[in-house]
C-alpha angles and dihedrals in degrees: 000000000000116000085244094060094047102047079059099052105044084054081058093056092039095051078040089066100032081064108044089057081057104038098074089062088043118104116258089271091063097039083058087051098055092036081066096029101060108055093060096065081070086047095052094051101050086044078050091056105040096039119105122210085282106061095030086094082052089062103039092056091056091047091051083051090040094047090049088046088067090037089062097048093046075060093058096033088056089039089065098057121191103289088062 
């Protein structure tokens, strides 16, 4: 696995476990979303070891959307602030 691929996919699993420590205080929406987030992070990296020079653009392009996707849900957990 390139150094490239794996700097991205180890910000993945960093932004993963920001957010888990977040998600039990989260409303039930953004409970849903990580529900169907997490387990992906699993997914990426076996794509990321399997995967030869071809697909790991492949594979760089899901854990950027990946990537966007928790982004996205560490927006709505901070937009809900304690008193939610």
């Amino acid at each position: 696995m390139n150094e490239e691929l794996q700097k991205m996919l180890e910000d993945v699993k960093k932004l993963r476990d920001e957010l888990k420590v977040k998600v039990h205080l989260a409303s039930m929406d953004v409970k849903d979303a990580w529900k169907k987030l997490e387990p992906r992070v699993e997914e990426l990296q076996k794509q990321a070891r399997d995967a030869g020079k071809k697909a790991a653009d492949d594979v760089k392009a899901s854990a950027a959307k990946l990537r966007e996707s928790f982004e996205s849900l560490k927006k709505k957990i901070q937009g809900q602030g304690p008193s939610s």
